[in-house]
N, C-alpha and C positions, 0 to 999 in steps of 0.2 A: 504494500500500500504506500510506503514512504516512496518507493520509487516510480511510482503511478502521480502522486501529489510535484516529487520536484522537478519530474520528465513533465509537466504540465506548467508550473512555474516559469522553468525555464522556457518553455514554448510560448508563452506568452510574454516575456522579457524579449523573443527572440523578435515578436510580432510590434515590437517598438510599444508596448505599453507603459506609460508614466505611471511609476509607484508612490503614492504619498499616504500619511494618516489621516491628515486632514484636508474634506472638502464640497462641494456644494454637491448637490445632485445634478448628476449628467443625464443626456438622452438616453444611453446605452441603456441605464438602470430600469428604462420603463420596460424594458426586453429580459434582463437580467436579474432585477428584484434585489432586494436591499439583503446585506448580510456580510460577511468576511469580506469575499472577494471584492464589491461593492466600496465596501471600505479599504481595500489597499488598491485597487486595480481602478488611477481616473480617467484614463482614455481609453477609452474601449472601441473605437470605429470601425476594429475589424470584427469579422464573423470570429478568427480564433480568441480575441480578447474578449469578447463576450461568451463564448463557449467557460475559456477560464474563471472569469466571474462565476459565470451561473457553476461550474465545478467546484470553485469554494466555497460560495456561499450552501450548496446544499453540501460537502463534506467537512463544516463546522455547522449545520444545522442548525445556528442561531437566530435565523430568519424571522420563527416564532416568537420567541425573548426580544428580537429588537422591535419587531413591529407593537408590540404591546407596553415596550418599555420607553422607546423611541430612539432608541438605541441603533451604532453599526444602521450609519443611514438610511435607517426605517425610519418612514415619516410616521408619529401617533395618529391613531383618528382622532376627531375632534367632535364628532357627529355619530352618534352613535342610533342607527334606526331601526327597526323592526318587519318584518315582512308581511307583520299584519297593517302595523301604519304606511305601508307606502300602498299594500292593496286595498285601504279603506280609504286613502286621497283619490288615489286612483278611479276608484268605482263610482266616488261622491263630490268629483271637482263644482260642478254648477250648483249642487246643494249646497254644500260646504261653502264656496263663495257669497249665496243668497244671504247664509246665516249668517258668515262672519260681517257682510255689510251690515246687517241690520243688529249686530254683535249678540245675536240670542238665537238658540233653535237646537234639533234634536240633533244635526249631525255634528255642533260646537262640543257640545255635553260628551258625543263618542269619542271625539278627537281629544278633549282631555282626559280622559277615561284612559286611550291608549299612550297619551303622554304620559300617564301618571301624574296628571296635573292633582292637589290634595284640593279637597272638596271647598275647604275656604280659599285656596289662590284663584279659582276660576273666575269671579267676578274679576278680578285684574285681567286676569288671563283672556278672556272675553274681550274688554276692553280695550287689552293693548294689540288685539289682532282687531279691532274694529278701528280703532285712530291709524292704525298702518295698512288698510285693507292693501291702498295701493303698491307699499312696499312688499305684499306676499303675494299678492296677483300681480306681476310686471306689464304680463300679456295677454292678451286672447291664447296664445299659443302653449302659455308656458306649461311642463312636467310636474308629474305627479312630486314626483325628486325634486323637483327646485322649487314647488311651492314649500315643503317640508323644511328645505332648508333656511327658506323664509322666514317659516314661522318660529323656525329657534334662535334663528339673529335675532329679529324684532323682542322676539319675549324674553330673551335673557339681557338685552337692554336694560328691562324695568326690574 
C-alpha cells in the first residue's frame, strides 16, 4: 500500500502539481471533493492531478470529519433542510405565498411546524415573513430551494 500511495505522489509531483497547506478552494475541488488530497494538492488542471486528489482524499477518508467539522477544505453547511420541507414548499408554492402575504393561514402554521418554529415565536415568525414577503418570493419563477432559503435569511434576521 505504501508503494501504491508514493508511486501516486510522485505521479502527480511529476504532472506539475503545486503542493501547499494553505488555500482557497479551486475549480478542481468541485470534481474532487474536499479532504487530504484537496488540502495538499492546489492545482489540479490535469485529469492525473485530480485522479491524485480524489486518491487521497478517499485513502485518508477524512472527507466525513471535515465536511461536518469544516475542516481539510470542507466547506460546513450552513443551511440545514429536510426533504419533507423542501416537498411541502414545493407542493404548496401559490398557497404558501397567498398566506404569507396576508401573514396568516393553514399552510404558514405547516411551514412552522416543519421548521420547528416553538409555538410562541410564530406570531414573529409570521410577521417577519409577511414585512419581507418580497425578499422570499424574488420571482414569478423562483424554486422551491431558494424560496427556503429565503425564508431563513429573512427570519434569522429578527
Amino acid at each position: 500500500m505504501k508503494k501504491i500511495v508514493m508511486a501516486f505522489a510522485i505521479l502527480a509531483f511529476v504532472a506539475g502539481v503545486n503542493v501547499q497547506t494553505s488555500r482557497a478552494t479551486t475549480k478542481a475541488q468541485m470534481n474532487t471533493g474536499c479532504g487530504l488530497g484537496a488540502t495538499l494538492i492546489t492545482e489540479a488542471d490535469s485529469l492525473v492531478a485530480q485522479l491524485a486528489i480524489t486518491f487521497l482524499n478517499g485513502l485518508s477518508g477524512n472527507g466525513t470529519f471535515g465536511i461536518t467539522s469544516g475542516t481539510s477544505d470542507c466547506k460546513q453547511a450552513t443551511k440545514v433542510v429536510s426533504n419533507d420541507l423542501l416537498k411541502f414548499v414545493a407542493d404548496n408554492m401559490d398557497t404558501l405565498s397567498k398566506d404569507m402575504a396576508s401573514g396568516e393561514g393553514e399552510t404558514l402554521l405547516s411551514l412552522a411546524e416543519l421548521m420547528n418554529v416553538s409555538k410562541e415565536a410564530r406570531p414573529e415568525f409570521y410577521a417577519a415573513l409577511q414585512a419581507n414577503f418580497s425578499s422570499v418570493f424574488t420571482s414569478e419563477t423562483i424554486e422551491a430551494g431558494e424560496v427556503i432559503d429565503n425564508i431563513m435569511t429573512v427570519t434569522a434576521k429578527g
